[in-house]
C-alpha positions as CSV (number, residue, x, y, z in Angstrom):
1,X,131.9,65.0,93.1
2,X,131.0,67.0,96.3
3,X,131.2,70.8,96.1
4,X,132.3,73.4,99.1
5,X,131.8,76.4,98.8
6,X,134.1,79.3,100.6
7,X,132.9,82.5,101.9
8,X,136.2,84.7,102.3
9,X,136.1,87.0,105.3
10,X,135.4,89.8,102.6
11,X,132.0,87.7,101.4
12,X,133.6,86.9,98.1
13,X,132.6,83.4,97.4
14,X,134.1,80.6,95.7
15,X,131.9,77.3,95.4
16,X,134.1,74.0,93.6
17,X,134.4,70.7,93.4
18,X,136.6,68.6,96.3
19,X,137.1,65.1,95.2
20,X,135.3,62.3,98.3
21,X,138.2,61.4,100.7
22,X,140.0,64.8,100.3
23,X,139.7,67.4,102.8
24,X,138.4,70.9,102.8
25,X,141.9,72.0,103.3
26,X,142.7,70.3,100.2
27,X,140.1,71.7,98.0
28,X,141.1,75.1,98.9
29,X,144.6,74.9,98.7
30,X,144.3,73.2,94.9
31,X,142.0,75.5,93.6
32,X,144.2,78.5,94.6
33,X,141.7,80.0,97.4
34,X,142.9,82.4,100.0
35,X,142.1,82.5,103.2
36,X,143.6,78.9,104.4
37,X,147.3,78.7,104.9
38,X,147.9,75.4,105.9
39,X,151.4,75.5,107.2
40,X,151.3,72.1,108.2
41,X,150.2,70.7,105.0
42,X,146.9,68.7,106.6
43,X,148.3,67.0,109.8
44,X,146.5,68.9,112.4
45,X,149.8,71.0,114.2
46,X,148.9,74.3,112.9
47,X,145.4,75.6,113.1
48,X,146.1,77.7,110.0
49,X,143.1,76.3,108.4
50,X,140.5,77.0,111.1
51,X,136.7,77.7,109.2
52,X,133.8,78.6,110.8
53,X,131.3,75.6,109.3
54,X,127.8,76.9,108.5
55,X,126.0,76.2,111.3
56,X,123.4,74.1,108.7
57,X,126.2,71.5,108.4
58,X,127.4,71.1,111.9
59,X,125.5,68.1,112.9
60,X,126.3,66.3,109.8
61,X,130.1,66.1,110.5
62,X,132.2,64.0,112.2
63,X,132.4,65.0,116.1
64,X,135.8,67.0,116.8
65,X,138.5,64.9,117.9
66,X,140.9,65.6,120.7
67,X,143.6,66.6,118.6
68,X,141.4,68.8,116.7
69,X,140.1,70.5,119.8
70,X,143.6,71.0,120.9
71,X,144.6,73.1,118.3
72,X,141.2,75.0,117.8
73,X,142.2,76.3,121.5
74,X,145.3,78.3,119.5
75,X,143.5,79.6,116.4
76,X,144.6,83.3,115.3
77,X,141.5,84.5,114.7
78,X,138.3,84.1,117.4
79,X,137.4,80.1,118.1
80,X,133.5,80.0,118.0
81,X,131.0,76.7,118.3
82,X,131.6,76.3,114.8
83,X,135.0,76.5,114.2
84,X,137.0,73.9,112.8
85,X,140.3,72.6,111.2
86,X,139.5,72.4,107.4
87,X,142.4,69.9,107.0
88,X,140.1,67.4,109.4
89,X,137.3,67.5,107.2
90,X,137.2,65.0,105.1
91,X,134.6,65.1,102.0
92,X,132.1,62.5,101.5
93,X,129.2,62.5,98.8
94,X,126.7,63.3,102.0
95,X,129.0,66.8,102.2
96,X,128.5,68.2,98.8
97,X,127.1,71.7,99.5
98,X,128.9,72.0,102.3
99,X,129.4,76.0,103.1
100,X,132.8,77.2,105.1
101,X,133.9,80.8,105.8
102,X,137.2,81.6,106.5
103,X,138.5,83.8,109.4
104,X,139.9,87.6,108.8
105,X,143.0,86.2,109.6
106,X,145.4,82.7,109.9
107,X,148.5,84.0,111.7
């Protein structure tokens, strides 16, 4: 099973398992991790579980899709090159290691 790990605005880190075909909204969200709120429960309307991807893994995800991009463009905290939607990340066994941090704030 791939691993994430989470680096909380505060640096405390959290590194588990996210089962293939669940998102990175999902693994955080089960395993009881602050930092993503995920009002809208995965279905990309909310932006409340914008990451900043480590820049290692950028090229190895899926290209942002419109909807995606839309509601990066109304994130709480600062949108930078690698933000995205956690919900819109989908794990795969070609992610495991994959490192997000989370913004100082959601809302």
């Amino acid at each position: 099973m791939p691993k994430v790990t989470y680096i909380a605005h505060n640096g405390k880190t959290t590194t588990v398992d996210v089962p293939n075909k669940h998102s990175v909204m999902e693994g955080a969200v089960k395993n009881g991790i602050d930092g993503i709120v995920a009002e809208c429960g995965g279905a990309c309307m909310c932006a409340t579980c914008h990451v900043y991807v480590d820049p290692a893994w950028l090229d190895k995800l899926e290209p942002i899709a419109e909807d995606q991009e839309e509601m990066l463009g109304v994130t709480a905290a600062e949108r930078k090159p690698n933000s995205r939607l956690s919900c819109q990340i989908v794990m795969r066994p070609e992610y495991d290691g994959l490192v997000v941090l989370m913004p100082d704030r959601q809302t």
